[in-house]
DOMAR-351819 format. One record per residue: residue in three letters; chain; x, y, z of N, C-alpha, C in turn. Coordinates in nm, 2 decimals, padded with zeros to 4 digits. Layout:
// DOMAR-351819
 type mol     nX     nY     nZ    caX    caY    caZ     cX     cY     cZ
  ALA   A      X      Y      Z      X      Y      Z      X      Y      Z
...
This chain:
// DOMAR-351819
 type mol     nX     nY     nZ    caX    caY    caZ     cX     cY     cZ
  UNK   A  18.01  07.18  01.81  18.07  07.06  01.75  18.09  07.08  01.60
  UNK   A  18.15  07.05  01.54  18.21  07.10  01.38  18.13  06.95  01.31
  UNK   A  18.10  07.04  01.20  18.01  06.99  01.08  18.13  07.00  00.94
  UNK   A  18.09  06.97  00.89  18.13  06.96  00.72  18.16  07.09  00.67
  UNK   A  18.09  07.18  00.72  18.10  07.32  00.70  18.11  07.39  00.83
  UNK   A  18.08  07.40  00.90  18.03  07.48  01.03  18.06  07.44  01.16
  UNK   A  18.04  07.52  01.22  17.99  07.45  01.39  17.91  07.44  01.45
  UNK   A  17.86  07.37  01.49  17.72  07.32  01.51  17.68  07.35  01.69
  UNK   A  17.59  07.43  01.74  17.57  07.42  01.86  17.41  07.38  01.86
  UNK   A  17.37  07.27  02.01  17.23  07.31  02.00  17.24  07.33  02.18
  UNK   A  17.11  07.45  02.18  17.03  07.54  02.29  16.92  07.48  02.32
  UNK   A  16.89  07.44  02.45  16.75  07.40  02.54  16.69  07.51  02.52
  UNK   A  16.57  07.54  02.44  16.50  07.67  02.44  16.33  07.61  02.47
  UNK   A  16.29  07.67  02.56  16.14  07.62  02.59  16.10  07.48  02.60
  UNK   A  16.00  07.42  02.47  16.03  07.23  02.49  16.09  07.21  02.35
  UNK   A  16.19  07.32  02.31  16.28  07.23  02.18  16.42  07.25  02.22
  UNK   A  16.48  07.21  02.08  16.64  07.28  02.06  16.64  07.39  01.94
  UNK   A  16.73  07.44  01.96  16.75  07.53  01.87  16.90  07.53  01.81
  UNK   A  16.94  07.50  01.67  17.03  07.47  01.63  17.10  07.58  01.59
  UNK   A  17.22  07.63  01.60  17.32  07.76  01.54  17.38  07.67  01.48
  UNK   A  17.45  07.76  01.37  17.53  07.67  01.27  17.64  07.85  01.26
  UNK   A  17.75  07.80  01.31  17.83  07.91  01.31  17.73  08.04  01.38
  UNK   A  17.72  08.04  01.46  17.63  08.15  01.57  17.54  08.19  01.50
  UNK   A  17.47  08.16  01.42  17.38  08.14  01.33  17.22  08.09  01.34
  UNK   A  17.10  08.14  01.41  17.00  08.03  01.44  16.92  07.97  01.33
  UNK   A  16.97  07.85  01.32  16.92  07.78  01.19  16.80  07.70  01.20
  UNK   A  16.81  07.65  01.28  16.61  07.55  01.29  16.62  07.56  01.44
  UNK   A  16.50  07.56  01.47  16.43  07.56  01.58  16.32  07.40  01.60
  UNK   A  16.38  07.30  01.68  16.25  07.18  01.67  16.19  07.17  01.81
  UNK   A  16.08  07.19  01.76  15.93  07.15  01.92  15.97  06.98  01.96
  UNK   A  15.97  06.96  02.02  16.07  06.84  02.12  15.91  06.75  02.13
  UNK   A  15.80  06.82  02.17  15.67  06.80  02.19  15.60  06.78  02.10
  UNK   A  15.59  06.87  01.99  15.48  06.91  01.88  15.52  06.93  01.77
  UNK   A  15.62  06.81  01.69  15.64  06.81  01.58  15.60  06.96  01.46
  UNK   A  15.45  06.99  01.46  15.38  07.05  01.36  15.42  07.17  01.42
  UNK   A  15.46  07.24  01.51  15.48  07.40  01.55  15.60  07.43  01.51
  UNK   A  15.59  07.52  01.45  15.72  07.58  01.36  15.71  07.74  01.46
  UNK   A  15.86  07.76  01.47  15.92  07.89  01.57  15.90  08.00  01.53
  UNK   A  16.04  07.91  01.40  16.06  08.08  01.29  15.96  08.16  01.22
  UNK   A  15.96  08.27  01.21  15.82  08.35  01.12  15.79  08.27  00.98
  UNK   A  15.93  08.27  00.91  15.92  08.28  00.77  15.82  08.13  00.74
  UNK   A  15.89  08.02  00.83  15.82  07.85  00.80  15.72  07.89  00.84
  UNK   A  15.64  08.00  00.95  15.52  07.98  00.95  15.44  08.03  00.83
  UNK   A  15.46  08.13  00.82  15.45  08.21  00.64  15.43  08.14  00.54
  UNK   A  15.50  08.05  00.54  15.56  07.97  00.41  15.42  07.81  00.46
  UNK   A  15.40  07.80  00.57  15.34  07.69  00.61  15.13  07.80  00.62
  UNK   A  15.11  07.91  00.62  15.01  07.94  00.60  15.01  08.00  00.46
  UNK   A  15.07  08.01  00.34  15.06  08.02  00.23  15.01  07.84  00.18
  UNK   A  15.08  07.76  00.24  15.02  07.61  00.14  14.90  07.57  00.18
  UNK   A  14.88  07.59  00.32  14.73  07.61  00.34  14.64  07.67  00.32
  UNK   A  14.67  07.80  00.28  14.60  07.88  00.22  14.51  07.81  00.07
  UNK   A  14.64  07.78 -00.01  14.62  07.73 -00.18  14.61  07.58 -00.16
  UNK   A  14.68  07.50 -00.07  14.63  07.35 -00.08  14.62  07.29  00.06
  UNK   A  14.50  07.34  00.10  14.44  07.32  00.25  14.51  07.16  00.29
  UNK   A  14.55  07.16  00.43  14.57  07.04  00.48  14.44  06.98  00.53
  UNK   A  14.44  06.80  00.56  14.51  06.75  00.59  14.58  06.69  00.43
  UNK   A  14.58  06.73  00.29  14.60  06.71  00.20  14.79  06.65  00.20
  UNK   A  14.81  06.56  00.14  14.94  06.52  00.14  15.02  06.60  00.03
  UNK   A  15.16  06.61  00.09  15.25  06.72 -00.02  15.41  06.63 -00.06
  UNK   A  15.41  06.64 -00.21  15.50  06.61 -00.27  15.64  06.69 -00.23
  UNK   A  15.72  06.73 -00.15  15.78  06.88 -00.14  15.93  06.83 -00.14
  UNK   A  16.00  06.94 -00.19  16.18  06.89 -00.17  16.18  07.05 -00.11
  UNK   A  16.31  07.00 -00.05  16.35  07.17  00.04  16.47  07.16  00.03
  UNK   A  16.54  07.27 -00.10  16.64  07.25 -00.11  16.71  07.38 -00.01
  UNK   A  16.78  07.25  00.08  16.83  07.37  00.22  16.81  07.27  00.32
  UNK   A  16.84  07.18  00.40  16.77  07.10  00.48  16.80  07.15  00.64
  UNK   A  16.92  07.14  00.67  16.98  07.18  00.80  16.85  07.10  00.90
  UNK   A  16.79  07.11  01.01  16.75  07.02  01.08  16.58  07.00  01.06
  UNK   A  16.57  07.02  00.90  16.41  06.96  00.84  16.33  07.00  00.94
  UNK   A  16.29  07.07  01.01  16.20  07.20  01.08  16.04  07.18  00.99
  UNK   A  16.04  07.20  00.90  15.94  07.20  00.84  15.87  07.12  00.78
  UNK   A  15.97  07.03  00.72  15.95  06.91  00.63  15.93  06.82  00.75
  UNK   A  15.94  06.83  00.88  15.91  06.74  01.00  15.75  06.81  00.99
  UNK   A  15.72  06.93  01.03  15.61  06.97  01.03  15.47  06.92  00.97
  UNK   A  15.51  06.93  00.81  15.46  06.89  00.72  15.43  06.74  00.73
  UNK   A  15.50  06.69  00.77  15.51  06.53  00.80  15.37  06.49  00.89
  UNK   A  15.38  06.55  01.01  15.27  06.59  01.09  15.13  06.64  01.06
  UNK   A  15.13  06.69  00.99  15.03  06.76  00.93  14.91  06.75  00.86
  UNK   A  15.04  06.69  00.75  14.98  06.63  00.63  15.06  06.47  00.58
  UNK   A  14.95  06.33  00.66  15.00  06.24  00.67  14.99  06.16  00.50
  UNK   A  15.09  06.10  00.46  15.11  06.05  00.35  15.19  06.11  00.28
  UNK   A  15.28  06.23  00.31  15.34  06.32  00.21  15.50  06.28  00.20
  UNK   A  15.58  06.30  00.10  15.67  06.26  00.04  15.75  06.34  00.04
  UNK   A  15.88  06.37  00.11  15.95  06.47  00.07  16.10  06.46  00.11
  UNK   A  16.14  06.57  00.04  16.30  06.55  00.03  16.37  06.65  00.06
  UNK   A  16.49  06.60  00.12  16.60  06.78  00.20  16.71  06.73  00.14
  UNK   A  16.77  06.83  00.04  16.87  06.85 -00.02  16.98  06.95  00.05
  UNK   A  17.08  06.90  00.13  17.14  06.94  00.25  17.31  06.88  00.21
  UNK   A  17.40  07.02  00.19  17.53  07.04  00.16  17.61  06.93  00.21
  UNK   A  17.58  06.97  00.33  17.66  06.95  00.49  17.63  06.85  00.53
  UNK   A  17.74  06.71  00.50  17.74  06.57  00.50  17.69  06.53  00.65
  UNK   A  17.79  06.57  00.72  17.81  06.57  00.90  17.69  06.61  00.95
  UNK   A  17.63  06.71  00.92  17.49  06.77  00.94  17.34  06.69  00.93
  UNK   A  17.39  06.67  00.80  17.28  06.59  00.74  17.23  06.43  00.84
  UNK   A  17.38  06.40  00.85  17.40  06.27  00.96  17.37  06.28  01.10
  UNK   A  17.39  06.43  01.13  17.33  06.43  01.30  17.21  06.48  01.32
  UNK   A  17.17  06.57  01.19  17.02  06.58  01.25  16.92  06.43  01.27
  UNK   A  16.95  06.34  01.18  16.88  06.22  01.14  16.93  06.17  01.34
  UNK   A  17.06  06.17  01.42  17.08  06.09  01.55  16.98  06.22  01.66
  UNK   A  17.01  06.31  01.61  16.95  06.45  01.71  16.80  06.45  01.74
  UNK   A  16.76  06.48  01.61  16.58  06.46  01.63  16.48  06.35  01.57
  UNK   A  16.36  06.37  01.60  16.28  06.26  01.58  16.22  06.27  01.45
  UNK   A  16.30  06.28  01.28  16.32  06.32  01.20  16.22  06.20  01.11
  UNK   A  16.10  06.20  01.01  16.05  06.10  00.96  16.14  05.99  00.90
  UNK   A  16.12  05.87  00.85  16.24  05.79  00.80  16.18  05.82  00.65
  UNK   A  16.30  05.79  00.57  16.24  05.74  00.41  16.19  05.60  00.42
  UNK   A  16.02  05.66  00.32  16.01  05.72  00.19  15.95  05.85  00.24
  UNK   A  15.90  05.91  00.39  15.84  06.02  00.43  15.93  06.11  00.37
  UNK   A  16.06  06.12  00.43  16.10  06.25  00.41  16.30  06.16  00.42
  UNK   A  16.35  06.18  00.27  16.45  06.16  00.23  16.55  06.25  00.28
  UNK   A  16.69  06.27  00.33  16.81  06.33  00.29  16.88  06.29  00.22
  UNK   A  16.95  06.42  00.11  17.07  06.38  00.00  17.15  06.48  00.05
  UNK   A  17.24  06.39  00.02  17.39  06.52  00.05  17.44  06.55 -00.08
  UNK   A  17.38  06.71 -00.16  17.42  06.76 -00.27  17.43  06.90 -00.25
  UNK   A  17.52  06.99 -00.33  17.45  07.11 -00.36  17.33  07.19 -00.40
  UNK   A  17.26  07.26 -00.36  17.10  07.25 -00.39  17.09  07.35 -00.52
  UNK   A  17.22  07.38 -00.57  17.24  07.48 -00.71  17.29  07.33 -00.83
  UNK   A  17.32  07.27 -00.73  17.37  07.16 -00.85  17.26  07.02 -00.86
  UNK   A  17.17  07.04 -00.78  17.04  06.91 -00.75  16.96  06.95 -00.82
  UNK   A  16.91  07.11 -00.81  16.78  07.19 -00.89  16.80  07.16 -00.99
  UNK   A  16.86  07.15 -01.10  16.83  07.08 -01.25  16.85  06.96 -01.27
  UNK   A  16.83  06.88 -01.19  16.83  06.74 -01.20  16.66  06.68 -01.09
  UNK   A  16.61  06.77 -01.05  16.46  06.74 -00.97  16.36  06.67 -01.08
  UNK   A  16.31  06.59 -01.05  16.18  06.51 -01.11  16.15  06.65 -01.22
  UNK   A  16.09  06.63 -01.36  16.02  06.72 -01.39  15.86  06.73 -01.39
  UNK   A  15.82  06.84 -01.31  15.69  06.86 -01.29  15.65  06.78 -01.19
  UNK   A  15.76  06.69 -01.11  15.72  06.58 -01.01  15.68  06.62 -00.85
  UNK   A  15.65  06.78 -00.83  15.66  06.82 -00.67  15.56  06.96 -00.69
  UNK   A  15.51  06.90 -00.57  15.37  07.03 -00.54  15.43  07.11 -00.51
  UNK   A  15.54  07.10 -00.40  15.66  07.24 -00.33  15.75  07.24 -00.37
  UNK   A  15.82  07.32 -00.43  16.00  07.36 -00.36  16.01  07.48 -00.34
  UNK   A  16.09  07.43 -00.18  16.09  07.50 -00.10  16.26  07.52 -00.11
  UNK   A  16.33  07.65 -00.17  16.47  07.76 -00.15  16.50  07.79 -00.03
  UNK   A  16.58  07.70  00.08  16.60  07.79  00.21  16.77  07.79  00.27
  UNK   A  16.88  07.82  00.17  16.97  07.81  00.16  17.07  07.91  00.19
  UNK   A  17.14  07.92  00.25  17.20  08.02  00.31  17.33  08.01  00.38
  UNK   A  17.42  08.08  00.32  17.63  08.09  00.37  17.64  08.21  00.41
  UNK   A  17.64  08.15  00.57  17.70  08.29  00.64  17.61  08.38  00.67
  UNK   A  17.51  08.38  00.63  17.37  08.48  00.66  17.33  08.51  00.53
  UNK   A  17.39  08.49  00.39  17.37  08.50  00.25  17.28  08.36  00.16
  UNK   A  17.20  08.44  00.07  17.19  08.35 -00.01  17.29  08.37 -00.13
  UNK   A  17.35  08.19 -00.16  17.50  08.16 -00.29  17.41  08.21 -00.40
  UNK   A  17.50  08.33 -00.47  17.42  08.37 -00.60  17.38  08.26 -00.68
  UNK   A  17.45  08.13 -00.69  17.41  08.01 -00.75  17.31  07.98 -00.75
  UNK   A  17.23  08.02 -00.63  17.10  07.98 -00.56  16.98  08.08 -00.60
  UNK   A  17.02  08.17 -00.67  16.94  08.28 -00.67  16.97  08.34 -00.75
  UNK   A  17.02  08.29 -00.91  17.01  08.33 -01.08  16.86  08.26 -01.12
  UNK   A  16.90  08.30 -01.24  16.78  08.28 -01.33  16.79  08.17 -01.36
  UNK   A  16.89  08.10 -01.37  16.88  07.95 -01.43  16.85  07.83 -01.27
  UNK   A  16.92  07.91 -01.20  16.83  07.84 -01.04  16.71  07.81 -01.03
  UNK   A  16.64  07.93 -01.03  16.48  07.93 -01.02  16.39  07.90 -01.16
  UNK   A  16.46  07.90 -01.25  16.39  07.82 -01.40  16.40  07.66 -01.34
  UNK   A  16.49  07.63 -01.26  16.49  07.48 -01.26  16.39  07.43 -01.15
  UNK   A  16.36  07.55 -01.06  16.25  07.51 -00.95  16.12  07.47 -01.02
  UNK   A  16.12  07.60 -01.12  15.95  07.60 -01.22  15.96  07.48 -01.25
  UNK   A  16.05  07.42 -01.31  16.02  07.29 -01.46  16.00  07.17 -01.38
  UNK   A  16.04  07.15 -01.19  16.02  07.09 -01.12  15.89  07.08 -01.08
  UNK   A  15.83  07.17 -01.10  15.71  07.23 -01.04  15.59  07.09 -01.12
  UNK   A  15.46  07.04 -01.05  15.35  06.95 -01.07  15.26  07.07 -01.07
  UNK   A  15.11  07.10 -01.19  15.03  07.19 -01.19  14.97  07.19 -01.05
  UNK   A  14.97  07.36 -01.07  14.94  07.38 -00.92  15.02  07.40 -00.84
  UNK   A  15.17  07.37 -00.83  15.30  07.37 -00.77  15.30  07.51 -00.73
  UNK   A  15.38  07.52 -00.63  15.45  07.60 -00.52  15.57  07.60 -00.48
  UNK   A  15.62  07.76 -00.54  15.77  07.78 -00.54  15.80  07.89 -00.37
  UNK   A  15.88  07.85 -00.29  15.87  07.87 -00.16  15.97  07.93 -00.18
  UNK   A  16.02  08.08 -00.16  16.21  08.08 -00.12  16.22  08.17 -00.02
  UNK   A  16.30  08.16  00.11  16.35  08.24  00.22  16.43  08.29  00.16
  UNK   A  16.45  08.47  00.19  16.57  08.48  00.08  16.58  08.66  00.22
  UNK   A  16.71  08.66  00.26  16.73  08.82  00.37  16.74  08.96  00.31
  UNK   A  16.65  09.04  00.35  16.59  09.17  00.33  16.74  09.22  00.31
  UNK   A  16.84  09.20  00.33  16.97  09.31  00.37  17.04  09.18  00.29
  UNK   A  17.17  09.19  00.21  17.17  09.38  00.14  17.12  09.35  00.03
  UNK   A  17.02  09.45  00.01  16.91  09.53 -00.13  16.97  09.51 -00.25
  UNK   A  17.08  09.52 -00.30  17.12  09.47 -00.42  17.12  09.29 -00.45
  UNK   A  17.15  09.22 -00.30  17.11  09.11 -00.33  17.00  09.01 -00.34
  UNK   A  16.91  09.12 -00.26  16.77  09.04 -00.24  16.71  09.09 -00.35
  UNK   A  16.71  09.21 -00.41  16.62  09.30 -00.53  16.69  09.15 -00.64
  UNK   A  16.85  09.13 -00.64  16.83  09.01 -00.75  16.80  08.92 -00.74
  UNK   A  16.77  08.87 -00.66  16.68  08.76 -00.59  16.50  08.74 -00.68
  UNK   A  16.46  08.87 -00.61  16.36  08.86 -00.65  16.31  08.92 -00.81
  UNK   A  16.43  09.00 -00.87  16.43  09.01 -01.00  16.42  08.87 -01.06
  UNK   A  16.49  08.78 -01.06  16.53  08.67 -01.14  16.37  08.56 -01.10
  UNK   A  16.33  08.57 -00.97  16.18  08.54 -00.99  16.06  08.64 -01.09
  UNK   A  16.10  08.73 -01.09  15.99  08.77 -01.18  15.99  08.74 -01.34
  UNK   A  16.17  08.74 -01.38  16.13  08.73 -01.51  16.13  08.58 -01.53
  UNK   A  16.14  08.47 -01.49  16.14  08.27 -01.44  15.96  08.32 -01.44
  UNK   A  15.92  08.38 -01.32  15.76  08.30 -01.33  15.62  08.42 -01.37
  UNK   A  15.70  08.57 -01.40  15.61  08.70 -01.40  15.59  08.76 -01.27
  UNK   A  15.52  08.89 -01.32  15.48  08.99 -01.22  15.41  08.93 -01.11
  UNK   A  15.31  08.79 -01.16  15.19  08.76 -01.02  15.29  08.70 -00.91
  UNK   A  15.40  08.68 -00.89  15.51  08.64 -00.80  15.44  08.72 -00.67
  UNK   A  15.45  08.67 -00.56  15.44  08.76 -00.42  15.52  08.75 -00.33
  UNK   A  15.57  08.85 -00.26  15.69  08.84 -00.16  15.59  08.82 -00.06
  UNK   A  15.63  08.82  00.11  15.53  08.77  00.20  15.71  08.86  00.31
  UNK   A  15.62  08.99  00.40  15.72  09.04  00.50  15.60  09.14  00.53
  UNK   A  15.70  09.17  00.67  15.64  09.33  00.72  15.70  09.46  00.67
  UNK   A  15.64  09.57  00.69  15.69  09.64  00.59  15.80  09.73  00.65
  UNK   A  15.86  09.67  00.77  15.96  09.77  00.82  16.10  09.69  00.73
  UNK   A  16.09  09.51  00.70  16.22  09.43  00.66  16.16  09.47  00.48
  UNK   A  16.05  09.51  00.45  16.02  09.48  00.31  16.10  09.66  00.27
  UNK   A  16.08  09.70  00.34  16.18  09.85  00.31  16.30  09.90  00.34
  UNK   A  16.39  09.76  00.40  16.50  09.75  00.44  16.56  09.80  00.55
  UNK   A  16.42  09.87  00.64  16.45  09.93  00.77  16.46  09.89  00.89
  UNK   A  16.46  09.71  00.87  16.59  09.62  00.97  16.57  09.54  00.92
  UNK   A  16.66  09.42  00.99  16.70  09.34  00.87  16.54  09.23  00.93
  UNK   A  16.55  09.13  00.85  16.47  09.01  00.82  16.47  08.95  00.71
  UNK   A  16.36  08.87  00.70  16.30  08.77  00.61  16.21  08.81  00.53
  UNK   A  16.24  08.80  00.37  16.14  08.80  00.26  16.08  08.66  00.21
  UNK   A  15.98  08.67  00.24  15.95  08.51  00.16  15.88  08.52  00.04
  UNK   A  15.94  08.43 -00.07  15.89  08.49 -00.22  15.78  08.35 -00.23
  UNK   A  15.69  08.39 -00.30  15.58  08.27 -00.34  15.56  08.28 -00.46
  UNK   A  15.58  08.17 -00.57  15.49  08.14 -00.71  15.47  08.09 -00.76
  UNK   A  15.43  08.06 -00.81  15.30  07.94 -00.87  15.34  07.89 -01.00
  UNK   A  15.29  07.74 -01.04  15.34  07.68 -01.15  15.22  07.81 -01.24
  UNK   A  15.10  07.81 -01.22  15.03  07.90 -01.31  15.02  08.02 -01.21
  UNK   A  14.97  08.12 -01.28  15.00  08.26 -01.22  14.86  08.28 -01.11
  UNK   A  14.90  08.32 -01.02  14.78  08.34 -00.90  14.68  08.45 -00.95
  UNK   A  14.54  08.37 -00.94  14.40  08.44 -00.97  14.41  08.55 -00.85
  UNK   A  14.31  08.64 -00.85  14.28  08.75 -00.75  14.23  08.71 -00.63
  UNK   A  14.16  08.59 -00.65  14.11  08.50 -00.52  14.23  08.44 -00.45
  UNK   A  14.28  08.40 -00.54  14.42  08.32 -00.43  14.51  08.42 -00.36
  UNK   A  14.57  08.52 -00.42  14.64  08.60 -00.39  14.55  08.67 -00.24
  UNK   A  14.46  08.72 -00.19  14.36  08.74 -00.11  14.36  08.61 -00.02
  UNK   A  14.34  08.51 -00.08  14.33  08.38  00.04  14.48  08.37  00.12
  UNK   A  14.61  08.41  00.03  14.73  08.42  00.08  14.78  08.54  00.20
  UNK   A  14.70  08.68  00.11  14.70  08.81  00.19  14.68  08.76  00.37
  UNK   A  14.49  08.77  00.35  14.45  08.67  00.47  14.55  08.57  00.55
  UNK   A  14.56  08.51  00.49  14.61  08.40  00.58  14.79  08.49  00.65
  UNK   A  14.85  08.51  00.56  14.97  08.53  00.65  14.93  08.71  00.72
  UNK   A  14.84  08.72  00.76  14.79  08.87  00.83  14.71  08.78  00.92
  UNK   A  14.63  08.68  00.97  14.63  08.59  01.07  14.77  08.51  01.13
  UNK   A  14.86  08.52  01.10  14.99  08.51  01.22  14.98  08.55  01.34
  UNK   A  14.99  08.48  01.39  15.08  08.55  01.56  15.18  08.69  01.54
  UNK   A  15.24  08.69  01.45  15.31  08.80  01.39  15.28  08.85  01.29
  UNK   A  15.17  08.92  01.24  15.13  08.92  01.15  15.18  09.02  01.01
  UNK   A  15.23  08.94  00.89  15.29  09.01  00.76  15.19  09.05  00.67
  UNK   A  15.21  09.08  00.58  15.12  09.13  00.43  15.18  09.08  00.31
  UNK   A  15.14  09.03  00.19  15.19  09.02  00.08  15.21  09.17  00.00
  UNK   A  15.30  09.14 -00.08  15.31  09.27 -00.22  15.35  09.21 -00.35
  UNK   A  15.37  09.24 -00.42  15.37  09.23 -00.56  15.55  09.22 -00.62
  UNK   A  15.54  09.09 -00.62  15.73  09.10 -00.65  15.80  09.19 -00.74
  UNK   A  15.75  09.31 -00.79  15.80  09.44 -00.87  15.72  09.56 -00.81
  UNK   A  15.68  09.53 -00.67  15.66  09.62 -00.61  15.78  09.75 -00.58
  UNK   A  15.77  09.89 -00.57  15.84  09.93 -00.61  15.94  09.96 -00.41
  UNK   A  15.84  09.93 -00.38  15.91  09.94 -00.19  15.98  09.84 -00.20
  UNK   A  16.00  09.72 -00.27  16.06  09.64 -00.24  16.25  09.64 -00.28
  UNK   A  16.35  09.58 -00.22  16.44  09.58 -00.32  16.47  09.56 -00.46
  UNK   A  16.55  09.63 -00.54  16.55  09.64 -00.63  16.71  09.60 -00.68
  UNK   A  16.71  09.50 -00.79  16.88  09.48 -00.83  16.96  09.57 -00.87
């Protein structure tokens, strides 16, 4: 069925659906179990906050990228009292996920229909524990989404203590290396990417997940993060966002 942008299919897969967006698998929702996330990366991204801000603790979070709020449903579950928002392009989209699934109402979890390159400098400042980057045309992240003035606007959104979340694809290496160049010089070297090391070497494709912190991660945290995403079901490793295995711009 055609969206704003796309075409939208959903798949009976085990007890959820699974959304493609131009043959594309975009969210995955447990029909059953709200809190179980499919994809690797949301689990990654969902054992890094636990790692640094153990649940059942409530989270301020915007997820600029919404497509069928997978996570921000999760979180909802999770961690009862939390506030958050999906900044989601795709007017049509935005509208059927809310008829499709069993999506929290506002003030839980808000949708806007904006650009998430043109929303980031206008976010609360310092008003959110997470923002969460999960934005993606075609299988790409919009360079919009992933300059330096992008991710400067995630930081200044950032509440002490905050948590910068971004999905960003291993392939191709000039684009992901600037990806994660423009986080290091926005938050420093203590930046962590979070993959396995066959996608962190570009020897197929996947998911990089970048993590950084409103202040720069102690040696204990960075370790409590290690840990935790090497307890997966799939289990990844952290590295150092100027690691030199990693892509480079």
């Amino acid at each position: 069925m055609p969206t704003s942008l796309a075409t939208a299919e959903l798949e009976v897969r085990d007890t959820g659906i699974l959304l493609r967006l131009d043959g594309t698998e975009s969210s995955w929702i447990d029909l059953r179990d709200p809190a179980h996330l499919d994809f690797e990366y949301q689990q990654q991204m969902n054992a890094v906050v636990d790692a640094l801000r153990p649940a059942p603790a409530p989270l301020r979070a915007v997820h600029l990228g919404g497509a069928a709020c997978a996570l921000a449903r999760a979180w909802d579950a999770l961690r009862p009292g939390s506030t958050q928002l999906a900044v989601e392009i795709d007017e049509v989209l935005a509208r059927r996920v809310r008829q499709w699934f069993d999506l929290p109402r506002s003030p839980r979890l808000r949708i806007r229909v904006a650009d998430a390159a043109q929303a980031a400098p206008g976010l609360r400042l310092g008003g959110w524990d997470v923002v969460v980057r999960d934005v993606f045309a075609r299988g790409r992240v919009p360079a919009s989404c992933r300059d330096e003035a992008f991710v400067g606007a995630c930081r200044r959104a950032l509440a002490p203590g905050g948590l910068y979340l971004a999905n960003t694809a291993c392939l191709p290496r000039a684009e992901a290396g600037a990806d994660l160049a423009a986080v290091g010089r926005v938050f420093g070297g203590g930046a962590l990417v979070i993959a396995d090391a066959a996608s962190a070497r570009g020897r197929r494709p996947g998911n990089l997940v970048v993590v950084a912190g409103a202040e720069p991660f102690t040696p204990r945290q960075r370790e409590e993060v290690d840990r935790a995403v090497r307890r997966l079901p799939l289990p990844a490793r952290t590295w150092s966002v100027d690691d030199p295995a990693l892509p480079r711009a």
